[in-house]
C-alpha positions in Angstrom: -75.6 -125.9 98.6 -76.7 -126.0 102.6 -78.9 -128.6 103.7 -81.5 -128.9 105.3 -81.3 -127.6 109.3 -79.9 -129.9 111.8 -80.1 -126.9 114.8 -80.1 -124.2 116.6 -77.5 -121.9 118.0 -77.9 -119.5 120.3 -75.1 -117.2 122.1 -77.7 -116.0 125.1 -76.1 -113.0 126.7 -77.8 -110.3 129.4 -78.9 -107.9 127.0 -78.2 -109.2 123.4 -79.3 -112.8 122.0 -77.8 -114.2 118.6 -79.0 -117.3 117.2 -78.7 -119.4 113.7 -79.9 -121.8 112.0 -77.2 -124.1 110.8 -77.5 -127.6 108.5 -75.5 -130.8 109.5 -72.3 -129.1 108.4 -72.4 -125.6 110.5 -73.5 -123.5 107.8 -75.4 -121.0 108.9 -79.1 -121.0 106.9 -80.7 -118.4 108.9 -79.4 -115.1 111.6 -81.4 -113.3 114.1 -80.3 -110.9 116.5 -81.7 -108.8 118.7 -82.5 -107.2 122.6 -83.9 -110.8 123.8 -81.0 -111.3 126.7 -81.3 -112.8 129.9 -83.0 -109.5 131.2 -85.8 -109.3 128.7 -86.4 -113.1 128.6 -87.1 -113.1 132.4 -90.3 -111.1 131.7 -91.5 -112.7 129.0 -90.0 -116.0 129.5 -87.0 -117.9 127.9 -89.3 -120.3 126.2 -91.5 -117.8 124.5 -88.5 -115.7 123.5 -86.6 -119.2 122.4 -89.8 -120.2 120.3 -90.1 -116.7 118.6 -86.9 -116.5 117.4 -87.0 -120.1 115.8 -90.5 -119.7 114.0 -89.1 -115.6 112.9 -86.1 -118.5 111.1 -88.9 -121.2 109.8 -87.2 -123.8 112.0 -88.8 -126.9 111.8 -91.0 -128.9 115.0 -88.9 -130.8 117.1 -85.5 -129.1 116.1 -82.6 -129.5 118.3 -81.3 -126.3 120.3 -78.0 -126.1 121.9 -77.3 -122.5 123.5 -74.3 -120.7 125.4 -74.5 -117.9 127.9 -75.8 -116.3 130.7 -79.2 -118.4 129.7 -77.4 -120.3 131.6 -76.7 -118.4 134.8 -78.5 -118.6 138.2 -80.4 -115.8 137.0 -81.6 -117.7 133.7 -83.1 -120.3 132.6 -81.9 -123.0 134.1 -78.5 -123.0 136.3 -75.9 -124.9 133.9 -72.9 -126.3 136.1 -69.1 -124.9 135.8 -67.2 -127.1 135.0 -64.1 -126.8 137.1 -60.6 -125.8 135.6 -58.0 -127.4 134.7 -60.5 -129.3 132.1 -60.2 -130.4 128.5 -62.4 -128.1 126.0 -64.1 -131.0 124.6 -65.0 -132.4 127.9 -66.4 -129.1 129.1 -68.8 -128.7 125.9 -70.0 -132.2 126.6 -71.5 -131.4 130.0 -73.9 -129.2 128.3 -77.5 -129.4 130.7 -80.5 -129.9 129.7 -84.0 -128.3 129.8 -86.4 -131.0 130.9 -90.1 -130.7 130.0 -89.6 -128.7 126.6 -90.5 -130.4 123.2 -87.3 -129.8 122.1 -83.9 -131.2 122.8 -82.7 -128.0 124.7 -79.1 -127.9 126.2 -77.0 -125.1 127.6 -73.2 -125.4 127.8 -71.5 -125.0 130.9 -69.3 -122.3 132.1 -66.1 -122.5 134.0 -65.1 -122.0 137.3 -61.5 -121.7 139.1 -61.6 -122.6 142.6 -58.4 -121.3 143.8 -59.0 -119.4 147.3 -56.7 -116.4 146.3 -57.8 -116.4 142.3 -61.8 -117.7 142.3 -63.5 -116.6 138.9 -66.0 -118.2 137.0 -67.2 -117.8 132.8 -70.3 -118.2 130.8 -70.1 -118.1 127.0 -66.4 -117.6 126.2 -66.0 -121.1 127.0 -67.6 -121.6 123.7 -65.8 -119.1 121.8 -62.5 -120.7 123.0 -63.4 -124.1 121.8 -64.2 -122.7 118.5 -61.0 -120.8 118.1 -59.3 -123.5 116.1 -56.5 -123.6 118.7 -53.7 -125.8 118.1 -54.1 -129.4 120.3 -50.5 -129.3 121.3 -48.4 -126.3 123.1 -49.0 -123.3 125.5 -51.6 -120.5 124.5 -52.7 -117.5 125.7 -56.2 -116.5 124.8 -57.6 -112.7 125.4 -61.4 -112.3 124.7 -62.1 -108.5 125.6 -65.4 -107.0 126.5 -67.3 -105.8 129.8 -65.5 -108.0 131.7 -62.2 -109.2 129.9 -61.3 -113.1 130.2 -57.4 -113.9 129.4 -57.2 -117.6 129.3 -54.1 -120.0 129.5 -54.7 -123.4 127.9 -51.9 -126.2 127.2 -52.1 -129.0 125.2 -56.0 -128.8 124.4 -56.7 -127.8 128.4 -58.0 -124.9 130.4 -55.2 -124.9 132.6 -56.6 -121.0 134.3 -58.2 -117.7 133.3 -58.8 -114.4 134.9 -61.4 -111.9 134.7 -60.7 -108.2 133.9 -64.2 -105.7 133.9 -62.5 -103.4 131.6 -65.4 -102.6 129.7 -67.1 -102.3 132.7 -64.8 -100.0 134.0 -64.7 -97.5 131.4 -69.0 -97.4 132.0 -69.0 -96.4 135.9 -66.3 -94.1 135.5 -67.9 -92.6 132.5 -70.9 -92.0 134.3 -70.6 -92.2 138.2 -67.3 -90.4 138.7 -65.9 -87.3 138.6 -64.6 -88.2 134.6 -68.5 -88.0 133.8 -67.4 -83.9 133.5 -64.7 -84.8 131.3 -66.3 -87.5 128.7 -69.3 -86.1 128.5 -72.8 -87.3 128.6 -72.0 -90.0 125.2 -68.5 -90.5 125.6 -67.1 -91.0 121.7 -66.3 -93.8 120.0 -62.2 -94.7 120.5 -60.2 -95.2 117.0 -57.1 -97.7 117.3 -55.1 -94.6 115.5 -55.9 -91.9 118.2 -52.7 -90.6 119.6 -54.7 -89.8 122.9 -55.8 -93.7 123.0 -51.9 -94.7 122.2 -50.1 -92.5 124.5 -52.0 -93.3 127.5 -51.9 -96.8 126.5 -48.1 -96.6 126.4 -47.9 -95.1 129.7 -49.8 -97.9 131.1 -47.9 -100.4 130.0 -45.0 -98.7 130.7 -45.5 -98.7 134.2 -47.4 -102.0 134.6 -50.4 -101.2 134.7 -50.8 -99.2 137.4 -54.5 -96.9 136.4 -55.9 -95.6 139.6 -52.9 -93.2 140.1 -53.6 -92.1 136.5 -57.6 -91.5 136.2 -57.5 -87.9 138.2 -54.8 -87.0 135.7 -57.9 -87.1 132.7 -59.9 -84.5 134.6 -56.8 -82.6 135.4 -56.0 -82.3 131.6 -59.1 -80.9 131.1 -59.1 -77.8 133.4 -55.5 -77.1 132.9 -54.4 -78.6 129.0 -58.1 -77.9 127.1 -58.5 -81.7 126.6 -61.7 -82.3 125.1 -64.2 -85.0 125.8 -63.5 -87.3 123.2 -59.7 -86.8 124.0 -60.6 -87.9 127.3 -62.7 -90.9 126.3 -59.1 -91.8 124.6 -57.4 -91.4 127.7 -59.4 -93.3 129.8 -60.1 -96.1 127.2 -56.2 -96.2 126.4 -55.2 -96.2 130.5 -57.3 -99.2 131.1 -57.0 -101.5 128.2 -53.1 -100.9 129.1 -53.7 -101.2 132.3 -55.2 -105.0 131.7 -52.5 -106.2 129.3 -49.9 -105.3 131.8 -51.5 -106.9 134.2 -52.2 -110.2 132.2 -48.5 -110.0 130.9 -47.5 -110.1 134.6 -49.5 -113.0 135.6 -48.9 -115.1 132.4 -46.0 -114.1 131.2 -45.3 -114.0 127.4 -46.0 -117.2 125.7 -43.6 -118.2 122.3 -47.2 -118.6 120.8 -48.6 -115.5 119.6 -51.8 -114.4 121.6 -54.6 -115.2 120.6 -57.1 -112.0 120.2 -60.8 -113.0 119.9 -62.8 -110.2 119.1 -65.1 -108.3 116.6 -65.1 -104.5 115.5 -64.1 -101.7 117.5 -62.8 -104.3 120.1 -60.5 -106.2 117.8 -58.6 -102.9 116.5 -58.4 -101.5 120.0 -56.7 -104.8 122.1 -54.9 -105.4 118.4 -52.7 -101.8 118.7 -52.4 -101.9 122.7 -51.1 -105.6 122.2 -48.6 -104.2 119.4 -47.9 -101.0 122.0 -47.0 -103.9 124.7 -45.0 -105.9 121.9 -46.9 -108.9 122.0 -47.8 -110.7 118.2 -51.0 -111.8 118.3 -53.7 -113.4 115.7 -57.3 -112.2 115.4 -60.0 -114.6 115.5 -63.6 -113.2 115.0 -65.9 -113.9 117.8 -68.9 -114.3 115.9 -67.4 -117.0 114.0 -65.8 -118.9 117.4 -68.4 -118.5 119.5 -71.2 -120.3 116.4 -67.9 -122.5 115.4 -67.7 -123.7 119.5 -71.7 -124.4 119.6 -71.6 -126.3 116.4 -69.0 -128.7 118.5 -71.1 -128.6 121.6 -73.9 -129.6 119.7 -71.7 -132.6 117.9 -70.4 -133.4 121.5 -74.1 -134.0 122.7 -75.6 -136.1 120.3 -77.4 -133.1 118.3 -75.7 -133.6 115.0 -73.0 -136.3 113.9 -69.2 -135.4 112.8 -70.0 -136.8 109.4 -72.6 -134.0 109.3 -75.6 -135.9 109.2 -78.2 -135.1 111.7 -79.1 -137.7 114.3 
């Protein structure tokens, strides 16, 4: 049986929110999701949003809230630090900052920057997904969290040693709809299965020739006035040339680790970077990002004080 709620969780991204209730032990008692990002909570203010979503849970007065994200950006609700790089994971989710003058105990984790003058790149949110990843304390790992913008992360023995940022998702968006491929996806672009031979071949081709995409993309419009290649073909394409195109590239700056990779991801995502990381011939595990990223704010909120590691609630 769940006790009774200790906190809440809240992944706080720039157009989605997610947030549980969880008891002293992590399990979740209560889910809400929904269009409340950073964008939307702007207008109607993080607080009022924040408070909405709690009572919508029945979370009690005076319950502790610990949240990851872009809440957390310069454009949100407060500016959380970065934490510079190489850093410990528990050390980061220990600098979470805190909103002064709320009723509440609120704290956002902070993200992660690298301050290297040829490499700077900086992360909010999949800080927390690494840390709840369940990665082994000892040993080199190599971490790829896909989405809009991509984050491959090296950590050895518990550490952030470096990560890098690649807007694949991103990417595939402008040149759906601002470039000349816009003729040849369509106005929707359709959904990409891991099985499509389009999606595999062009991966394949990618990879084979490490990465390099921007000689590629005219090619997708080409095959469409001269081979008949329809527009969900050509979503393939373009999704297979640049998912290919970022393992190549992250294989080249990280090399391949004895350690499989570690893929954390959800859905459509998950089965995509799953068969291009077979394609490259990389193992890898899966880890689902829902459950890392509420796993990592469970230990950011045991790091701060919010609730104890015996699972009481302080």
């Amino acid at each position: 049986m769940s006790g009774a709620p200790a906190v809440a969780a809240l992944d706080w991204g720039t157009t989605r929110l997610r947030a549980w209730l969880l008891d002293g032990t992590g399990q979740v008692l209560a889910e809400r999701r929904g269009d409340d990002g950073l964008i939307t909570a702007r207008g109607k203010g993080f607080a009022n949003v924040l408070e909405g979503h709690l009572a919508a849970m029945g979370a009690p007065e005076g319950l502790p809230v610990i949240i990851c994200g872009m809440a957390g950006s310069r454009q949100g609700w407060i500016e959380a630090p970065y934490v510079t790089v190489p850093a410990p994971i528990g050390a980061i989710l220990g600098e979470a900052a805190r909103i002064e003058g709320e009723r509440r105990d609120i704290r956002i984790v902070p993200g992660l920057a690298q301050r290297l003058a040829d490499a700077p790149d900086v992360m909010r949110g999949e800080e927390t997904q690494l840390a709840g990843a369940g990665l082994p304390a000892k040993g080199r790992h190599l971490v790829c969290m896909p989405g809009t913008h991509s984050k491959w992360v090296a950590v050895e023995d518990g550490t952030v040693a470096g990560f890098g940022t690649w807007p694949t998702g991103e990417l595939f968006s402008v040149l759906a709809t601002h470039s000349i491929l816009k003729h040849s996806l369509g106005e929707h672009p359709a959904p990409v299965a891991a099985d499509n031979p389009f999606f595999r071949q062009w991966c394949s081709q990618a990879l084979g020739e490490g990465g390099d995409v921007t000689s590629k993309l005219f090619a997708i419009r080409a095959a469409g006035l001269l081979q008949d290649l329809k527009s969900d073909e050509a979503a393939a394409c373009l999704s297979g040339l640049l998912i290919g195109g970022e393992i190549a590239s992250a294989k080249r700056r990280y090399g391949v680790s004895e350690a499989p990779v570690v893929l954390i991801a959800s859905g459509a995502l998950a089965s995509l970077y799953g068969a291009a990381l077979g394609l490259a011939g990389l193992a890898f595990r899966i880890v689902d990002a829902d459950e890392a990223v509420r796993a990592g704010l469970v230990e950011a909120a045991r790091e701060n004080g919010m609730i104890a590691r015996t699972g009481v609630a302080r």
